[in-house]
C-alpha positions in Angstrom: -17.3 24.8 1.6 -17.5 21.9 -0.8 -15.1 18.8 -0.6 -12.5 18.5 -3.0 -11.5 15.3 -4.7 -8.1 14.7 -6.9 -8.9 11.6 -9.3 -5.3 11.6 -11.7 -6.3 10.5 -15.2 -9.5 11.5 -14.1 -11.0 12.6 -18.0 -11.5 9.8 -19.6 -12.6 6.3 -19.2 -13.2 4.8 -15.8 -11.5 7.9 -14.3 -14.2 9.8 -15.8 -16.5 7.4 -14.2 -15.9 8.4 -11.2 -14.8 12.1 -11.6 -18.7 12.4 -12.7 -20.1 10.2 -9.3 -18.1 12.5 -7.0 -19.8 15.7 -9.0 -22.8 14.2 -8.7 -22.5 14.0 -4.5 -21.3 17.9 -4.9 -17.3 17.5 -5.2 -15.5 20.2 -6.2 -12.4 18.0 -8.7 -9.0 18.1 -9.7 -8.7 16.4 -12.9 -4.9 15.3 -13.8 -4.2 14.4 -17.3 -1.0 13.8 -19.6 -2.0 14.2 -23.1 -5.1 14.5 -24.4 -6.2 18.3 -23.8 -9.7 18.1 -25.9 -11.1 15.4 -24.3 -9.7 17.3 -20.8 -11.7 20.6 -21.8 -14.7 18.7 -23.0 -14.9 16.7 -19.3 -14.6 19.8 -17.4 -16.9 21.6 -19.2 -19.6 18.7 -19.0 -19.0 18.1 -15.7 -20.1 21.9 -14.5 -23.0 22.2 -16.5 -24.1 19.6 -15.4 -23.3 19.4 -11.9 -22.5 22.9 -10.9 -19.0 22.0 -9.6 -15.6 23.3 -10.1 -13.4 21.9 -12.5 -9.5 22.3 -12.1 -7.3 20.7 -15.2 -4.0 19.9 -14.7 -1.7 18.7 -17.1 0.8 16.3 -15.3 3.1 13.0 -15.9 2.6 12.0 -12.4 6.0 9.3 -12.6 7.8 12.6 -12.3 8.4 14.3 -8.3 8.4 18.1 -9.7 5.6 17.5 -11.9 3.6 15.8 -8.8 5.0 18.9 -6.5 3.2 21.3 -8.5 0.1 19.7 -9.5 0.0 20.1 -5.3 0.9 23.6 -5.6 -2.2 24.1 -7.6 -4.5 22.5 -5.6 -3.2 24.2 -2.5 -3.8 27.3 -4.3 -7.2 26.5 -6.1 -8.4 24.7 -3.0 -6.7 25.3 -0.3 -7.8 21.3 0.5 -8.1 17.8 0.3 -10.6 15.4 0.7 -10.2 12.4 -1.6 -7.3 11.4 -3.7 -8.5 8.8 -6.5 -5.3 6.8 -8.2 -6.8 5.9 -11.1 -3.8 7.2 -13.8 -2.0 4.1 -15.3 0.2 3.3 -18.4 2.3 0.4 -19.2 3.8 -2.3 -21.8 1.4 -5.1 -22.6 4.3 -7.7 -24.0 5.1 -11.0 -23.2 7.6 -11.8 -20.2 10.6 -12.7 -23.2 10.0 -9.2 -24.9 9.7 -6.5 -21.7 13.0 -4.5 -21.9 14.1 -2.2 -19.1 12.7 0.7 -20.0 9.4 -1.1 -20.2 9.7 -2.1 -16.8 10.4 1.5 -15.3 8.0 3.3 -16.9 5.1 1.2 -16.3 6.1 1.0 -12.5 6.7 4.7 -12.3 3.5 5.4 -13.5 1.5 2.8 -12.0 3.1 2.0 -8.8 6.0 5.2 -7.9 3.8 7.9 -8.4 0.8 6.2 -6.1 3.2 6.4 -3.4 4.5 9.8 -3.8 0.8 11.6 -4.5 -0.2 9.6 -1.6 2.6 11.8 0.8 1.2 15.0 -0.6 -2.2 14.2 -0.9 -1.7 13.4 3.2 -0.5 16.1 3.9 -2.9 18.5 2.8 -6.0 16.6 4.3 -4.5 15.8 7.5 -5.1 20.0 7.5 -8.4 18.7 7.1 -8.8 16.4 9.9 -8.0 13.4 7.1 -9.5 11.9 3.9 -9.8 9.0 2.1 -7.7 7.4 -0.5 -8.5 4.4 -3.3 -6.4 3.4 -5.9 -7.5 1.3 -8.8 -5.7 -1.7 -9.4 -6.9 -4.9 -11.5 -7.0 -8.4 -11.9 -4.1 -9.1 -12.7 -2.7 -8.4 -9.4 -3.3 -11.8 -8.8 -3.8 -13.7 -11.8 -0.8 -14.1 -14.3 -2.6 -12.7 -17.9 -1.0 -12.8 -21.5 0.9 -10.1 -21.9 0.0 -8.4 -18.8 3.7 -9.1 -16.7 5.1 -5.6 -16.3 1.5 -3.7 -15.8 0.1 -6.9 -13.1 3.3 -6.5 -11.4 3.0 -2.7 -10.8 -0.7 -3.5 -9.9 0.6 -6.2 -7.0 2.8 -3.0 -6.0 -0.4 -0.9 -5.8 -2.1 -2.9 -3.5 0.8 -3.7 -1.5 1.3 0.2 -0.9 -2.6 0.3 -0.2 -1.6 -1.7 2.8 1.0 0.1 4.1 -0.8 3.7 3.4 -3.6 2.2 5.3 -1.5 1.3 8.2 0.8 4.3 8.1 -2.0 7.1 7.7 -4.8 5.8 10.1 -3.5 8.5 12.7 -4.9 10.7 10.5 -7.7 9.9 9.8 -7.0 8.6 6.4 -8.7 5.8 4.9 -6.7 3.8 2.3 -8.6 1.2 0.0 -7.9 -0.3 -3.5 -10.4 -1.2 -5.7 -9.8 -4.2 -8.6 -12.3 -4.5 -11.8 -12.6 -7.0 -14.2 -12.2 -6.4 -17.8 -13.7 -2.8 -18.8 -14.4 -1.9 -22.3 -12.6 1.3 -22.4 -9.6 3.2 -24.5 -7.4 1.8 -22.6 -8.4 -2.3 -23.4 -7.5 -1.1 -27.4 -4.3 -1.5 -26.1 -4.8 -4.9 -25.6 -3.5 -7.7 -28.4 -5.6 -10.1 -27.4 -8.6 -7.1 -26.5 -11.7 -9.1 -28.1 -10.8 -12.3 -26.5 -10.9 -10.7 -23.5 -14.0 -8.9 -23.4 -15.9 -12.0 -25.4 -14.4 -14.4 -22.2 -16.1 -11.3 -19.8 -19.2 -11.7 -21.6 -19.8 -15.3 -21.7 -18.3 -16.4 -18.2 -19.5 -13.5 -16.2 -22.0 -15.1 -13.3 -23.3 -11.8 -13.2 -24.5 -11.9 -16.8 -22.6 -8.9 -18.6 -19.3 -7.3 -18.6 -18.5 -5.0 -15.6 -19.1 -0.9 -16.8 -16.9 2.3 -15.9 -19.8 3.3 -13.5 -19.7 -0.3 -11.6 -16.2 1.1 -10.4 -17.2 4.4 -9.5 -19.8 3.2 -7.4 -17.4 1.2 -5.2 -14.9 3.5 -5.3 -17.7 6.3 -3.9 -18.8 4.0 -1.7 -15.1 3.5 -0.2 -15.2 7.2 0.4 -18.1 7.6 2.6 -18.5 7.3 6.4 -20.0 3.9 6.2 -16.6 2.5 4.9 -14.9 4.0 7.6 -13.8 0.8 9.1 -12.6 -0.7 5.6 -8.9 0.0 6.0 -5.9 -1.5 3.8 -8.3 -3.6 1.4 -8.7 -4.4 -2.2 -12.8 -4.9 -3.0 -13.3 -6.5 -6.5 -15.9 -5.6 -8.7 -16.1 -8.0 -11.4 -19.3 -9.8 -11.5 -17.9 -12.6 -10.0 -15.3 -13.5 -12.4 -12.7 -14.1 -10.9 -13.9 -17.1 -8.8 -14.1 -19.1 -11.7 
């Protein structure tokens, strides 16, 4: 029976990153997306022709419980297991400090940080079925460094690798391994978002000791890697793969 990984926004971007290095090492997926069915479809179907894996779409806004209940019910029912859970779905308000109004505030940390938390108590209990799983969440840079514009989505990202800890702690009976994984600045959908996008990526490219900007697949890779047996004693951590940006 193939393994069965759960990667939420898992269609496009770095989400499809990895969605494609877990078909490539035979995992059956669960794909999660909010809004964009086309580019859901067109994932799924490239990803078993491809690969010869099974493709399950759901269509879920994982900040809400119900919604998160019965993208479980369909896995359950699809699957009948659990393998891997990939946190990679994330949304948020990219204003300064002065501008963030409440609303901007909760729904950026019920997507980003609430709903980690929550898909981690399902997702736990349906592998420890299994005899456990592994679990990575994708957090960034601004975790730790305070960016322009960046307050309410590096907060929820400090919150995501603070629950990393505790999931770690909490689920190592079993047989869970919980890991985060940080990147540097990707060029995705997601950086269009960004005001202050090409300043970003031209300060990746230049100051970059590794020579060039950090790519959807650099992520994957860790976050495959975290998944395997030879990570099994990586508990609780947040690896960063940025070229070695950040120690500038």
């Amino acid at each position: 029976m193939s393994k069965v990984a759960l990667i939420t926004g898992g269609t496009r971007g770095i989400g499809r990153a990895i969605a494609e290095k877990f078909a490539q090492n035979g995992y059956d997926l669960v794909l999660n997306y909010m809004r964009k069915k086309t580019p859901a479809e067109e994932a799924k179907k490239s990803l078993e022709e491809a690969y010869g894996v099974r493709v399950h779409l759901v269509k879920a806004n994982v900040g809400e419980q119900e919604q998160i209940k019965a993208l479980f019910e369909e896995i359950e029912k699809e699957f009948g297991r659990l393998d891997v859970f990939i946190n990679n779905a994330a949304s948020g308000v990219l204003r300064p400090l002065m501008e963030i109004e409440e609303h901007h505030w909760d729904w950026t940390q019920n997507i980003n940080a609430k709903a980690y938390l929550f898909i981690a108590q399902q997702a736990a209990l349906l592998m420890e079925k299994n005899d456990g799983g592994y679990m990575v969440a994708i957090s960034s840079l601004g975790s730790i460094r305070a960016l322009p514009n960046y307050v309410a989505v590096g907060t929820s990202k400090a919150a995501v690798e603070a629950i990393t800890r505790y999931l770690a702690m909490e689920l190592a009976s079993k047989n869970i391994v919980v890991n985060a994984v940080s990147g540097g600045a990707v060029d995705t959908d997601a950086l269009t978002h960004f005001p202050n996008r090409e300043e970003l990526l031209q300060e990746a490219r230049e100051q970059n000791p590794a020579g060039r900007i950090v790519e959807p697949e650099d992520l994957a890779n860790a976050v495959y890697f975290l998944c395997t047996k030879e990570a099994w004693m990586i508990r609780g951590q947040t690896l960063i793969v940025d070229g070695g940006f950040s120690l500038r």
